[in-house]
MARBA-3410 file (N, C-alpha, C, O; in Angstrom, 1 decimal):
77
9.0,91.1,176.2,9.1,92.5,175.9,9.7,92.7,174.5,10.5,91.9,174.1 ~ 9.3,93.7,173.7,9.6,94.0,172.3,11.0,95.0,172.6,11.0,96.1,173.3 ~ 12.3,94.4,171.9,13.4,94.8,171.9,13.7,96.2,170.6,14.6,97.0,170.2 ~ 12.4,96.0,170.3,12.7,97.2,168.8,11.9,98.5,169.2,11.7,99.5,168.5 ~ 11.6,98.3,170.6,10.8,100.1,170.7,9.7,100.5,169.9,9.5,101.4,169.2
8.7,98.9,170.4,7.4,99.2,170.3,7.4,98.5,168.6,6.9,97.5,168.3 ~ 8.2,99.4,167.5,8.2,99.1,165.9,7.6,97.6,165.8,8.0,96.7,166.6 ~ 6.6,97.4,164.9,6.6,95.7,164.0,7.7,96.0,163.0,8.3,97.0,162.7 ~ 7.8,94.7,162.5,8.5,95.2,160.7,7.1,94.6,160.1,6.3,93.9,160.7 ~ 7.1,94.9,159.0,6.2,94.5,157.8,6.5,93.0,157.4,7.8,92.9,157.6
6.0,92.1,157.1,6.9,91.1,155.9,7.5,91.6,154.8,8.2,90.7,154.2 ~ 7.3,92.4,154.4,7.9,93.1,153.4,9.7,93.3,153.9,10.7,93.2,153.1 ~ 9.7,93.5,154.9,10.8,94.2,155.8,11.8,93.2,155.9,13.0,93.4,155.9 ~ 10.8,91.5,156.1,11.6,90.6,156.3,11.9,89.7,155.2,12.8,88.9,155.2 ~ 11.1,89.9,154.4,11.4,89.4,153.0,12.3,90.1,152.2,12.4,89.7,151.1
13.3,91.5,152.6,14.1,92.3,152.2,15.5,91.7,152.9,16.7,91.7,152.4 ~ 14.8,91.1,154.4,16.5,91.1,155.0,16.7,89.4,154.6,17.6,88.7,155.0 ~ 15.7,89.0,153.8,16.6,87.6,153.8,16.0,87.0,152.2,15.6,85.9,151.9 ~ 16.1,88.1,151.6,15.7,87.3,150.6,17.0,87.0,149.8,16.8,86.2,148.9 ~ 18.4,87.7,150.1,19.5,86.9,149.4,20.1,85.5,149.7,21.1,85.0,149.3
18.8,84.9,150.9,19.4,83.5,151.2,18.6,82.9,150.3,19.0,81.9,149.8 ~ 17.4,83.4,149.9,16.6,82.3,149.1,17.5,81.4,148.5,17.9,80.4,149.0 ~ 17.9,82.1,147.4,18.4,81.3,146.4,19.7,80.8,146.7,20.4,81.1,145.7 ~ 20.4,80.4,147.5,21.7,80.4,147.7,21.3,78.3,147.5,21.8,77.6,146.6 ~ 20.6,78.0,148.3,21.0,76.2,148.4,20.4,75.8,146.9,20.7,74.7,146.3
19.5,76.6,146.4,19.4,76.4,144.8,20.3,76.9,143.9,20.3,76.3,142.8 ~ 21.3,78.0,144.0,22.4,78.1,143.1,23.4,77.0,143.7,23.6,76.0,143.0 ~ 24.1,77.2,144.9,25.0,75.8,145.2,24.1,74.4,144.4,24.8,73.7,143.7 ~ 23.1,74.0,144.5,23.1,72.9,144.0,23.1,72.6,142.2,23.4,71.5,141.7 ~ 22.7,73.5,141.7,22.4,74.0,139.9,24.1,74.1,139.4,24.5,73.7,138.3
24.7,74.6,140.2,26.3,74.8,140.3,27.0,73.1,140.6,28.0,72.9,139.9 ~ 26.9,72.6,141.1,27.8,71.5,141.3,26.5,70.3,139.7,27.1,69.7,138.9 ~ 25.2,70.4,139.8,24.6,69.8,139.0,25.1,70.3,137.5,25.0,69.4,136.6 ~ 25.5,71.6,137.0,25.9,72.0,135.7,27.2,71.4,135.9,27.1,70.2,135.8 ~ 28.1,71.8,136.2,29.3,70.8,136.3,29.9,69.5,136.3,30.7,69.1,135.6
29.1,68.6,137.5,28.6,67.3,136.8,28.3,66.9,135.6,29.2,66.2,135.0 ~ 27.0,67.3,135.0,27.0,66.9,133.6,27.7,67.5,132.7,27.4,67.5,131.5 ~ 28.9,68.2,133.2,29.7,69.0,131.9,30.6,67.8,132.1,31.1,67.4,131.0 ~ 30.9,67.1,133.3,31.8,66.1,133.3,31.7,65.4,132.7,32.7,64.9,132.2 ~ 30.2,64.7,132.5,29.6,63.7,132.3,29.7,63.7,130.6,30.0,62.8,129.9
29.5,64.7,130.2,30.0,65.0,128.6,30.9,64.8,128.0,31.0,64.4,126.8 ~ 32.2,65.4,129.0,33.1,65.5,128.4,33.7,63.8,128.7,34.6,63.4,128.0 ~ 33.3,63.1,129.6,33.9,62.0,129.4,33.3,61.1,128.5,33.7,59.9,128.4 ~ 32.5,61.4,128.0,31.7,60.7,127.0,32.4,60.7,125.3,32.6,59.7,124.6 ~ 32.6,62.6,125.3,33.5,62.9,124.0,34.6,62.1,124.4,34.5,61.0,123.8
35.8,62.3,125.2,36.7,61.8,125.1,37.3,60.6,125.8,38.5,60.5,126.1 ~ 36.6,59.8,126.0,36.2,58.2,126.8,37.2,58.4,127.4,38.2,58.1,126.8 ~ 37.2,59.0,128.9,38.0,59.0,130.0,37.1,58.9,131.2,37.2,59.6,132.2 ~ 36.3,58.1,131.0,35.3,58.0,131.9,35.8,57.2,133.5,35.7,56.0,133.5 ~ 36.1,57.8,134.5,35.4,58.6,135.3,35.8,60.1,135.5,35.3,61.0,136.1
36.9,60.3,134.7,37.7,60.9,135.3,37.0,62.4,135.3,36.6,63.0,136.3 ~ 37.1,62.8,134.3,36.4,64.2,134.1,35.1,64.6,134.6,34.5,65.7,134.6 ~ 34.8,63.7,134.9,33.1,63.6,135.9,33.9,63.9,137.4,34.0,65.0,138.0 ~ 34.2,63.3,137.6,35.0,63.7,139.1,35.8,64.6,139.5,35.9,65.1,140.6 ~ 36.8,65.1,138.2,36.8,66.4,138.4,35.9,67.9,138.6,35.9,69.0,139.3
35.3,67.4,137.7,34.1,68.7,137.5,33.1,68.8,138.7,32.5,69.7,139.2 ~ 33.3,67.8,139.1,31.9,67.7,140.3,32.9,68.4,141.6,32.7,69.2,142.4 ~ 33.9,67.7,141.4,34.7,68.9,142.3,34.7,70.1,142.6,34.4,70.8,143.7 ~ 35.2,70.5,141.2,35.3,71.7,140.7,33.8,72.7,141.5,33.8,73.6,142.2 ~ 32.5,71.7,140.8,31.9,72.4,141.0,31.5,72.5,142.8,30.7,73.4,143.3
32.0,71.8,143.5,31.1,71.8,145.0,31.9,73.0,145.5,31.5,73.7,146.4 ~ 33.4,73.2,145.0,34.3,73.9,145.7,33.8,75.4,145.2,33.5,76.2,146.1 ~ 33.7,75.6,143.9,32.6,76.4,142.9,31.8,77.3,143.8,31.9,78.3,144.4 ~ 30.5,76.0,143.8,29.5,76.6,144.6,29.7,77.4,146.4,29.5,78.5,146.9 ~ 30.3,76.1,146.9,30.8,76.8,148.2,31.5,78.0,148.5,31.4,78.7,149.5
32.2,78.2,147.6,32.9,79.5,147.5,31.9,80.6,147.4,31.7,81.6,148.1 ~ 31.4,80.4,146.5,29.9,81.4,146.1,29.2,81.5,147.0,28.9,82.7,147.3 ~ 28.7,80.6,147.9,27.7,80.3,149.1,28.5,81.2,150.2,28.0,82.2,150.6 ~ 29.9,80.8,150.6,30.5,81.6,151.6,30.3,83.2,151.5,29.7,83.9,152.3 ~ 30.9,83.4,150.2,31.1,84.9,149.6,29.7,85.8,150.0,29.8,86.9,150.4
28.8,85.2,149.8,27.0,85.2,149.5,27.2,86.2,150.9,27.1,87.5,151.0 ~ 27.4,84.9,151.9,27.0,85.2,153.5,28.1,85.9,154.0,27.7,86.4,155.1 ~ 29.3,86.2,153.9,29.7,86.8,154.1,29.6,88.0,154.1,29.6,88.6,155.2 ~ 29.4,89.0,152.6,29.4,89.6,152.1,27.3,90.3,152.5,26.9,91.5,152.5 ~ 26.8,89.3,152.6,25.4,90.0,153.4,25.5,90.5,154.9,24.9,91.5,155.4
26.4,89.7,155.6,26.9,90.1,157.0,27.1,90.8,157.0,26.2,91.4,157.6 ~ 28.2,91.8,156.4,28.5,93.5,156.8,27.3,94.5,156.7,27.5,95.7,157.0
END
């Protein structure tokens, strides 16, 4: 039995309620990947190699996840 009182939605309808997940596992990953290679740079300029790569990649997963949380959170209400 149809819980919506007969209504279809369109894809249009459903491509509205979820299209702010699209991009979410492609910004988390462009986010931890720009940061990486900011690491990767900076330990290059200043031969502290590993260190600043492993910070940044930090930086960035914690970065992204935050953003990712916020995302879904903030579509929830």
């Amino acid at each position: 039995m149809n819980q919506n009182n007969g209504e279809k939605k369109s894809s249009g309808s459903y491509l509205k309620d979820y299209a702010p997940y699209f991009g979410l596992g492609i910004q988390l990953a462009v986010t931890v990947a720009a940061l990486a290679f900011l690491g990767i740079w900076l330990d290059q300029k200043f031969d502290s190699s590993p260190w600043l790569t492993i910070v940044c990649s930090f930086f960035g997963v914690f970065a992204g996840l935050y953003n990712f949380i916020k995302t879904v959170i903030k579509s929830g209400k």
